[in-house]
N, C-alpha and C positions, 0 to 999 in steps of 0.2 A: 828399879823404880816401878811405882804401882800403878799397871795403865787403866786408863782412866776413861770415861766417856764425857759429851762434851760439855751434860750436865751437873758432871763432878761425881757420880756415881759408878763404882767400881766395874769395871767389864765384864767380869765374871762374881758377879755378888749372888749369893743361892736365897739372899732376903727377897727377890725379886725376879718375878715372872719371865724376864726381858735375859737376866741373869742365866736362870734354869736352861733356857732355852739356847742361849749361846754355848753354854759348855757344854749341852747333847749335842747342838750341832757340828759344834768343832771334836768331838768323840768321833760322832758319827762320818763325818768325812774323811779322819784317819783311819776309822775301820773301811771304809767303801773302797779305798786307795788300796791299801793293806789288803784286803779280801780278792781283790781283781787281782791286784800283785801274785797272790801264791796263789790263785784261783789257776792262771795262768802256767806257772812253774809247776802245780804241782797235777793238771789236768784233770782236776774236779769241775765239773757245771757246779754240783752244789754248792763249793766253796764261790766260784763266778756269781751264781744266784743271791748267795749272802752280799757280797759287795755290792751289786746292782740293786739288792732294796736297800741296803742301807744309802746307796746316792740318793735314790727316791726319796727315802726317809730324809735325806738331809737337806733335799730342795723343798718339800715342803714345810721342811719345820723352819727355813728362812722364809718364806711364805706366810706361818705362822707369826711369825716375827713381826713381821715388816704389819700385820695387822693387830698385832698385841699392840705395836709403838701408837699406829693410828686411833685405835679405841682407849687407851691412856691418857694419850695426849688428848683426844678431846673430854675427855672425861674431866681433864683436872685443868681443861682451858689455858694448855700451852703447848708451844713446840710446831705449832700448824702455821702455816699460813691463812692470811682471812679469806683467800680466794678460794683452797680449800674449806675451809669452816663452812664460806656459805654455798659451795656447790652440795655439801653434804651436809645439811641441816640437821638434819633428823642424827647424827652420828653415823659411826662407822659398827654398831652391832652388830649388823644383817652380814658383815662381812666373815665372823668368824664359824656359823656353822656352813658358808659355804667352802670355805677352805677344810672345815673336815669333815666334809663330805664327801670333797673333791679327792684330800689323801687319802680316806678312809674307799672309795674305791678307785683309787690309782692301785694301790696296795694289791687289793684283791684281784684288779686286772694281770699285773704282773703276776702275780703267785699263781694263776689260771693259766699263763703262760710259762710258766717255769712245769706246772705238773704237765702239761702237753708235751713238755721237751723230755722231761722226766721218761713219760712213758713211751715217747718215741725211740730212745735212748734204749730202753728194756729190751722192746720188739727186736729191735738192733744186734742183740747179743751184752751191750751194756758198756763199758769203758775202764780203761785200763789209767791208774794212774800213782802218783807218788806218796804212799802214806804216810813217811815219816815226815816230809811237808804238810804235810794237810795235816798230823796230828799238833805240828806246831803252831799253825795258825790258831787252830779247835781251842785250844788251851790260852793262849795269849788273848784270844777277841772274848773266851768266856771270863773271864777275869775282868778286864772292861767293862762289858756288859752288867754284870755282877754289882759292880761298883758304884756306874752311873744310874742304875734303876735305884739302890739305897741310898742314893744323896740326894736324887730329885724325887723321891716318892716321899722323904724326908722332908724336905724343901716345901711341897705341895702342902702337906699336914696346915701350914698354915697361909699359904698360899692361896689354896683351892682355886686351879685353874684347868679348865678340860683340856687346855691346849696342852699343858704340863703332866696331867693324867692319861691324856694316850700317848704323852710323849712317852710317858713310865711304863706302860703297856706295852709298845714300841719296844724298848729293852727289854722286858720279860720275855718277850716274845723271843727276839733275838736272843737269846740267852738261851729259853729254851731249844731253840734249833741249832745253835752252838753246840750242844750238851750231847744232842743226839747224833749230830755229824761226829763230835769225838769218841763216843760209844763204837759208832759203825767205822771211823777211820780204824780205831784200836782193833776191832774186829776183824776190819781186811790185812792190818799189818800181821795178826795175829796167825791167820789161816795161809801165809803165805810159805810155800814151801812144807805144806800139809796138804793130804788127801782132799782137803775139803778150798785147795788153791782157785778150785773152779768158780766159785762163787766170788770171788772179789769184784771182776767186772762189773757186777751187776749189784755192789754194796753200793757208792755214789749213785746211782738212778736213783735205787729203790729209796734211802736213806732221804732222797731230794722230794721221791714223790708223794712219801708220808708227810714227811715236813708242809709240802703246802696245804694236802688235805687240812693235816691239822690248823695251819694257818688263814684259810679260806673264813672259813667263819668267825676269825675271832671281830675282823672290823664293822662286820654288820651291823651289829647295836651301836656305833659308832653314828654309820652312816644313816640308819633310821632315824637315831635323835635327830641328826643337822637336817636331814628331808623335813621335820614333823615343827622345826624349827624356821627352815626356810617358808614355808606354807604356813607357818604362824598358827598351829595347833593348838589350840585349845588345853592347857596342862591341869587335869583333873585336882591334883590338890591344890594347886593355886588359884584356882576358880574356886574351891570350894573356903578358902580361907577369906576371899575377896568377899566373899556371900556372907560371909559369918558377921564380919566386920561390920559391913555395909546393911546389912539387917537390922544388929542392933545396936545401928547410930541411928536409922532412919527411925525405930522405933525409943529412942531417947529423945530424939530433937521433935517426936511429932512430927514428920514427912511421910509424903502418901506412900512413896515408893521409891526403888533404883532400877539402874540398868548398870551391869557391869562388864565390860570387856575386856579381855585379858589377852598375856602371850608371853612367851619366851623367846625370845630370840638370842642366842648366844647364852653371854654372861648376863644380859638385860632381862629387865622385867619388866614389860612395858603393861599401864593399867589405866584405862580410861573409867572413869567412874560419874553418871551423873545421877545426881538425888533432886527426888520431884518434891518440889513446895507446893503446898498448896496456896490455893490461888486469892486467896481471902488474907494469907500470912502478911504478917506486917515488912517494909522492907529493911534491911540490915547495911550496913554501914561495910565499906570494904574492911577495915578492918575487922569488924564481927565473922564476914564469912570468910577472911582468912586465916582467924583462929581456929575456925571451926574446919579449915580443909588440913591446918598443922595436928588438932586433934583425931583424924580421921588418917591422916598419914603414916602418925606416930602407932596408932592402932594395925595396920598394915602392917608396917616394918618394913623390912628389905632397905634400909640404912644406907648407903652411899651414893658414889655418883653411878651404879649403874639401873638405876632405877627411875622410870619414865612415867610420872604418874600426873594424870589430868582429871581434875576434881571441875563436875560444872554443875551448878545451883540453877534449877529451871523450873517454871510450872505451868510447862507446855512437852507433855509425852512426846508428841513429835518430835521433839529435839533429841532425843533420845535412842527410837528406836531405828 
């Protein structure tokens, strides 16, 4: 039987954001099990470090979740309660570049703590451990890996979701450091019972403490957007397309002027827009200036419900600035 959710839409459907998300997360939890498992049996930290971000990974991206349903659901005015609705007027936008912000440097905290273990580990003399477990996992979780970044980066194409886009980034990423754990497990199995046996110890540190280097920076642009997001930054081409629009309608309708302010927050585009009348103009009819704000709209763009746009007709600057 095909399970089902409770709006009749399929659990694991890849036409949907809510979709993507459930089948990384439920990967991801069997890798994070999986990884601690033979992380343990096979006495790699690296292999331990791979499980432990993927839980990470897997508790935010339920996190993610849970605020994809809540900006959804108010987007399409169902599935909420009204005592939610009206504690959160404004919508749940602001909610999702704090959440990757939040993952985007949990991630980088952990990985900061994993190369400190790394290099303590070195200083150490390094560690001894089972490679032909450790090459099994390598191979098994990079296949996975593999899999779930081509059906959700797939998925995304029409999608187009950040939360699903570093979800997909998330698995490259893992995937890459899958790759080079099996590189270096192959490597220690290989030198074993050769002149060069003295080095194995110190393949698992080393192998862990490239790995984060290289992993440290990748969430930073991550975490800048949701900061530049959260703080409501000013988004240079969509200020400059709001200018474009709003100049030559003020100069078709014969109005003195605009004031435009803008923002991204999230998935949103939030755009206040007010055009100055002058003060001599005749007055208009609410249906005449709500033509004129659907003409000014349609000029705009950005089409759906996530789009927050306030048109005000004024012929008093002050109101304005």
């Amino acid at each position: 039987m095909e399970a089902t959710l409770t709006n009749g839409g399929r659990l694991f459907d890849l036409k949907d954001e809510r979709g993507v998300l459930k089948v990384s997360i439920t990967a991801t939890l069997m890798i994070a099990v999986f990884g601690l498992g033979f992380g343990l049996v096979s006495g790699s930290y690296s292999i331990i470090f791979d499980g432990v971000y993927a839980m990470v990974d897997a508790c935010m991206s339920l996190l993610s979740l849970l605020v994809v349903h809540l900006i959804t659901s108010f987007a399409h005015s169902k599935g909420l309660s009204r005592r939610l609705t009206e504690r959160f007027s404004m919508g749940f936008w602001h909610l999702e570049p704090m959440v990757l912000g939040m993952n985007g440097t949990l991630l980088i905290a952990v990985t900061v703590y994993a190369l400190l273990n790394a290099v303590t580990s070195l200083m150490a003399g390094g560690r001894d451990l089972e490679f032909g477990w450790a090459m099994v996992y390598a191979v098994i979780t990079l296949v996975v890996c593999i899999v779930i970044a081509v059906v959700a980066a797939r998925a995304n194409r029409r999608i187009n979701s950040d939360f699903v886009r570093l979800d997909v980034k998330g698995w490259i990423m893992s995937a890459g450091i899958t790759a080079a754990l099996l590189v270096a497990f192959s490597l220690g199995y290989a030198v074993q019972e050769t002149q060069w046996h003295w080095i194995s110890p110190y393949i698992d540190p080393a192998v862990l403490a490239i790995v984060c280097l290289v992993i440290i920076p990748l969430p930073v642009s991550t975490v800048r957007q949701a900061l530049a997001d959260i703080f409501l930054v000013t988004p240079p081409e969509l200020k400059q397309h709001v200018d474009e629009v709003a100049q030559a309608f003020v100069e078709k309708h014969g109005l003195v002027t605009y004031r435009a302010y803008v923002a991204r927050v999230g998935r949103s585009r939030e755009i206040e827009l007010y055009l100055i009348v002058p003060e001599e103009a005749p007055a208009r009819t609410i249906g005449e200036l709500d033509a004129l704000r659907d003409e000014i709209g349609e000029a705009i763009g950005y089409e759906g419900p996530h789009l927050w746009l306030t048109v005000v007709f004024t012929g008093d600057l002050s109101w304005a600035d």
